[in-house]
Residue, then its C-alpha position, 0 to 999 in steps of 0.5 A: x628308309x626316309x633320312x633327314x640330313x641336318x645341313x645348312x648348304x646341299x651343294x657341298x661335295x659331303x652333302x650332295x654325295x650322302x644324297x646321291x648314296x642314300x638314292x642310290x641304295x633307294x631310300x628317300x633324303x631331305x636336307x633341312x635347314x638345320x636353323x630354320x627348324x624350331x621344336x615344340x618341347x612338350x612332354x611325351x609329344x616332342x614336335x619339329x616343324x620346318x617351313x611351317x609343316x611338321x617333320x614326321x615318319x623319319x627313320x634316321x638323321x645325319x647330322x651335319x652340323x657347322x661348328x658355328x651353330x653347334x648349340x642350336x643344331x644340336x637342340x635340333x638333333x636332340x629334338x629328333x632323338x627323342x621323336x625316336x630317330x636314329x642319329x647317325x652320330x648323337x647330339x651328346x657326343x656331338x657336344x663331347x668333340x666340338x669341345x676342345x678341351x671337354x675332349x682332350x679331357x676325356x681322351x686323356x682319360x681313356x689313356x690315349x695319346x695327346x700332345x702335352x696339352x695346357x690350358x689355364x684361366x689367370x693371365x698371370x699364369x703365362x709363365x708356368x703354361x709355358x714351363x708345363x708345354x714345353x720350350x717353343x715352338x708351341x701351337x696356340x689354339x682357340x677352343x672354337x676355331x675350326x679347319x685350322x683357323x685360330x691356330x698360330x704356331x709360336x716358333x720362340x717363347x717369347x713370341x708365344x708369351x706375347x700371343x698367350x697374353x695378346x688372346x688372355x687379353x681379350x678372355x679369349x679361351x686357348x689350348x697351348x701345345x706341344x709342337x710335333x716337329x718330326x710329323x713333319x708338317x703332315x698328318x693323318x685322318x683316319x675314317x672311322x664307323x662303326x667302330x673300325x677304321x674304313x679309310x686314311x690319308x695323309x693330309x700335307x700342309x701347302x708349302x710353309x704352311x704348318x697346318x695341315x688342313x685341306x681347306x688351307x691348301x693341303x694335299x691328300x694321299x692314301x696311306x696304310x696305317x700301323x695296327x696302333x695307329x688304326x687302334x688309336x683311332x677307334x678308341x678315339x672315336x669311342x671315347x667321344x661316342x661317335x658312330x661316324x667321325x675322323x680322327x686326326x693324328x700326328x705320327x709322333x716319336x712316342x706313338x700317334x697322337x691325337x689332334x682332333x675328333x671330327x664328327x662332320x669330316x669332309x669327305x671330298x678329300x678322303x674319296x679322291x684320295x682313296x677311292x672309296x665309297x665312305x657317304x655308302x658306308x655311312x648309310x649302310x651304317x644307318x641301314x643297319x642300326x636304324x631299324x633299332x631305334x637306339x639313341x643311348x648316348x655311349x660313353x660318359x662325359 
């Protein structure tokens, strides 16, 4: 196969080991510059050209998009969908799970556990978000932050209205949550393609720090997931459509409970954790969906 992967930095650690998967299996990768692509939009002849030359006689596309050029990245990948090239995830589900609240929707919808979750436009409504969370401690969270940022854990009410009000103030967008304090500061990423779980680790927030990610300082360590937990995570990654994603989840007294649907999850820390090939399951995935040149957008919403 020939395999574009749409990645503005080939020396990342997922990027290089997709590579080095792909070559190792005997198939041909190019990693494009996703914003240094640009798309003639003509009917029924849908081009992309990068450095000045068209990209033609791909057979799939990884995407691997930063959250900060989602709306442009995904063009790029719709682009490609219609050239009939096989996505590894695609561009509409991509869209469902970079968008905070549009995916807390549609997995509440599908009956999946969340963390109570409110989200309100009227600053003077402060009051009755906080009656519907919950008492503090509350989570705060940006609709775009990403690997932890714009996160803040508010440990009183009083605390939490001042920063409820401090964003409003500024029109900026939130999700106000529960805080799930028996998780304990940990969490759970489960690995999902193809429509079963391949990996999980517990990822462990540095010490005094809620957040669990690894770019903050977490560790990661292989754990076996209860036959409910491996079910939330693939009715997850279904609800959003995604082919290939990681699935976060907290272990609440109630059951999991989903965090986030990563349609680009890191593989470093999930490989070393668990010593599993996961960018080879990924481009076995391709190697047998590919030849099928289906791009129909699973799921709705």
């Amino acid at each position: 196969m020939k395999i574009a992967m749409l990645a503005r930095n080939p020396n990342l650690y997922s990027h290089k080991r997709l590579v080095e998967a792909a070559e190792a299996r005997g198939h041909e990768i190019n990693i494009i510059d996703t914003l240094r692509c640009y798309m003639n939009i003509a009917s029924r002849r849908p081009e992309i050209y990068y450095n000045g030359e068209k990209l033609k006689g791909y057979n799939a596309v990884i995407p691997r998009i930063g959250a900060s050029v989602t709306f442009y990245g995904t063009a790029v990948l719709r682009q490609f969908e219609m050239m009939g090239v096989y996505p590894l995830n695609e561009s509409v589900a991509i869209g469902r799970s970079r968008d905070k609240l549009r995916s807390m929707q549609l997995l509440a919808r599908d009956g999946i556990g969340l963390p109570v979750t409110t989200f309100a436009h009227d600053p003077k409504q402060t009051e009755e978000v906080l009656k519907v969370a919950g008492s503090a401690p509350l989570v705060i969270k940006l609709l775009e932050g990403t690997q932890g940022m714009g996160v803040v854990l508010a440990d009183s009410d009083r605390s939490a209205k001042s920063v409820i009000e401090a964003f409003r103030a500024t029109k900026t967008n939130i999700l106000v949550q529960e805080f799930i304090k028996e998780a304990g500061g940990t969490d759970i990423r489960a690995i999902v393609i193809g429509g079963r779980v391949v990996a999980a680790m517990k990822r462990t927030g540095a010490e005094g720090e809620f957040r669990s990610n690894l770019h903050r300082g977490g560790s990661a360590q292989i754990i076996k997931l209860s036959p409910e937990e491996r079910s939330t995570a693939v009715r997850a990654a279904k609800s959003m459509g995604l082919n290939a994603c990681g699935v976060d989840m907290l272990r609440a007294n109630h059951g999991p409970v989903v965090m986030e649907v990563n349609s680009s999850p890191g593989l470093e820390g999930v490989e070393k954790a668990t010593g599993l090939d996961i960018a080879g399951m990924m481009i076995e995935f391709l190697e047998k969906n590919a030849e099928k040149g289906s791009t129909k957008t699973k799921g709705k919403g």
